[in-house]
C-alpha positions in Angstrom: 138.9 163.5 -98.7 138.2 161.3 -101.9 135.7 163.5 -103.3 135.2 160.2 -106.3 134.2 157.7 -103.3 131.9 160.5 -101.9 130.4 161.5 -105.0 129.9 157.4 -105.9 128.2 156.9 -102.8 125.8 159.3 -102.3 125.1 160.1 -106.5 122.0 159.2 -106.0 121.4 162.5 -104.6 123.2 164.1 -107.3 120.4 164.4 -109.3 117.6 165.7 -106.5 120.3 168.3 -105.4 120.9 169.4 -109.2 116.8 169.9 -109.4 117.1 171.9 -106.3 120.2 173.5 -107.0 118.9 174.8 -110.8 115.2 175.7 -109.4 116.9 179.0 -108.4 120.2 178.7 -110.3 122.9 176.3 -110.1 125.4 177.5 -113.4 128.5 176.6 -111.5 126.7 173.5 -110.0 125.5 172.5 -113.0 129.3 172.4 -114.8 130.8 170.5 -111.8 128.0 168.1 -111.9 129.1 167.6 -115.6 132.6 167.1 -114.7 131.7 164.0 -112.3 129.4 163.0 -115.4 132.7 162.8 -117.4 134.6 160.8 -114.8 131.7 158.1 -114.6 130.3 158.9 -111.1 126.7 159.7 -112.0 124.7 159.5 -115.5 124.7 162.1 -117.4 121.0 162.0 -119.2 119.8 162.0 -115.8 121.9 164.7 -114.4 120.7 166.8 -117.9 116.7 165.2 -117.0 117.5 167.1 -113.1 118.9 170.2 -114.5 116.4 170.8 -117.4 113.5 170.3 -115.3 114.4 172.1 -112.3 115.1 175.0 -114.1 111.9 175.4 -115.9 110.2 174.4 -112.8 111.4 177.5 -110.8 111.6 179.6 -113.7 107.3 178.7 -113.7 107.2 179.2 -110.5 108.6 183.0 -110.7 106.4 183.6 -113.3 103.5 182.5 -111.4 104.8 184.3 -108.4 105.3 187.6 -110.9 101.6 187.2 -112.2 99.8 187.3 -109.0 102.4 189.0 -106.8 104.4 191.0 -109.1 103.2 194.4 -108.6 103.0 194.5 -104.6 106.0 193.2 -104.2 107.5 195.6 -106.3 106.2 198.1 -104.2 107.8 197.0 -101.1 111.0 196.0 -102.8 111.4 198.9 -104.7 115.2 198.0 -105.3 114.2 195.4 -107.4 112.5 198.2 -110.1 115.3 198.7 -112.3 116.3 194.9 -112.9 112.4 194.3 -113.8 112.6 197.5 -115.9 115.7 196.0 -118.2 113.9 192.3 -118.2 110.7 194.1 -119.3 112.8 196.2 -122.1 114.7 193.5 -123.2 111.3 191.3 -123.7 109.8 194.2 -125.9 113.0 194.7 -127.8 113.5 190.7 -128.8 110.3 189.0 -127.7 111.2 185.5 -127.6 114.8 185.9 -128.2 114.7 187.3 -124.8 112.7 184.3 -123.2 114.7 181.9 -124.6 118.3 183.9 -123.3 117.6 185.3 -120.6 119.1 182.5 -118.4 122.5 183.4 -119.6 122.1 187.2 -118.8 124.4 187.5 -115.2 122.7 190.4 -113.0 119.1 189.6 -114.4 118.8 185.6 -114.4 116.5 185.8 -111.1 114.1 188.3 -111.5 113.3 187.8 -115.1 110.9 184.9 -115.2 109.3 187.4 -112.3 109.2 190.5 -114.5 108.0 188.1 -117.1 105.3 187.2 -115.2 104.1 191.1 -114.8 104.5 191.5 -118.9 101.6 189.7 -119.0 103.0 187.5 -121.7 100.8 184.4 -122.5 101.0 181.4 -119.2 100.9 178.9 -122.1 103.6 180.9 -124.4 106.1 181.7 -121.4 105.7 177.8 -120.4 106.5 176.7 -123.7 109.2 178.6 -124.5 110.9 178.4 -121.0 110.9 174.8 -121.6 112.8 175.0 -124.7 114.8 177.6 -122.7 115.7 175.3 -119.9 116.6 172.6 -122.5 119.1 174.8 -124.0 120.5 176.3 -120.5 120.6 172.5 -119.7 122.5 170.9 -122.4 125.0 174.2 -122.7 126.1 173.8 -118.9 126.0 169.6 -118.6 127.8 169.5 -122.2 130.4 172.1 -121.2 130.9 170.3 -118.0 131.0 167.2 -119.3 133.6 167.9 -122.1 136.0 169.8 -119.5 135.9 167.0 -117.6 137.1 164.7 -120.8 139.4 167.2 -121.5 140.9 167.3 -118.0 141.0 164.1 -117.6 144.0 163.4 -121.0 145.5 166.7 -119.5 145.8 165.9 -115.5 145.5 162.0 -115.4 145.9 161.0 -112.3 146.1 164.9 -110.7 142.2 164.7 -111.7 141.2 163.8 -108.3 142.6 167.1 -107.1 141.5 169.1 -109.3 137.7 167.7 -109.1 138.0 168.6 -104.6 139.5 171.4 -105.5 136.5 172.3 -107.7 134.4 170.7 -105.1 136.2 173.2 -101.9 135.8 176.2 -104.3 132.1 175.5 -105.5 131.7 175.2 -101.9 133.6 177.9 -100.6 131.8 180.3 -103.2 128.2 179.5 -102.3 129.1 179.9 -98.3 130.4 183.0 -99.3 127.7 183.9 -101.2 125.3 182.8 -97.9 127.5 185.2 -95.7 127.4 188.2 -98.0 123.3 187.6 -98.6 122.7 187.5 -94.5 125.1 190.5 -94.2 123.1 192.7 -96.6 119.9 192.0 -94.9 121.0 193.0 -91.7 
């Protein structure tokens, strides 16, 4: 499998998968989509255009969902209390530090922008600064994928290719996993 030819032929979707991928996360996506970046096989602006934007987009959307859901939902997921309780502390403890971070926070990513939306912070101040937050959680992960991929690239030469489907089998490997585990847990 030439993952290069693949990712040249189809990168086109590159960039609709990444908005996808970073509406409800995408860190590890995000860093091997940098990678190809650095290899040439899509652009990297638009790649950090995808990334950006999908992240704010479904970090809105949880808000929205937290602001006129939030509190029933809470009360049939009950398991979810404690992560909205640590969002909600950490938002009262560093206001828009918090906002602006909290996409970097493993174990609370995904239900923040939800408990945000139950603070009943400001729509217009959350939107703002989740844009400038998505920006920054954009440029971090496409820049650090982008300079491993340089980097790799003067270390491995012409072993790149297996390194980049070996990412690719991993990345892959982790979110079926991930799948697996999720249905198993719900059963």
């Amino acid at each position: 499998m030439d993952i290069q030819a693949l990712i040249k032929e189809h990168g086109a979707w590159s960039y609709a998968i990444t908005f996808v991928w970073t509406f409800f996360e995408g860190e590890t996506f995000v860093l091997f989509a940098g990678f190809a970046a650095a290899a040439g096989l899509i652009n990297a602006p638009l790649l950090l255009a995808s990334a950006w934007l999908g992240s704010f987009a479904g970090d809105q959307c949880y808000f929205w969902i937290g602001r006129h859901f939030g509190l029933k939902l809470l009360e049939r997921r009950p398991a979810w209390r404690a992560r909205v309780d640590i969002a909600l502390g950490w938002l009262r403890r560093f206001d828009a530090g918090f906002i602006l971070t909290f996409r970097f926070i493993y174990g609370i990513r995904n239900i923040s922008s939800f408990a945000l939306g139950i603070s009943g912070i400001p729509w217009r101040r959350f939107m703002i600064l989740n844009f400038i937050a998505a920006g920054i959680w954009s440029v971090t992960f496409v820049s650090a994928g982008y300079f491993f991929g340089h980097a790799s690239e003067k270390f491995l030469g012409p072993q790149l290719r297996m390194v980049m489907l070996g990412v690719f089998v991993a990345v892959v490997g982790t979110i079926f996993f991930v799948i697996w585990l999720s249905h198993r847990r719900h059963k």
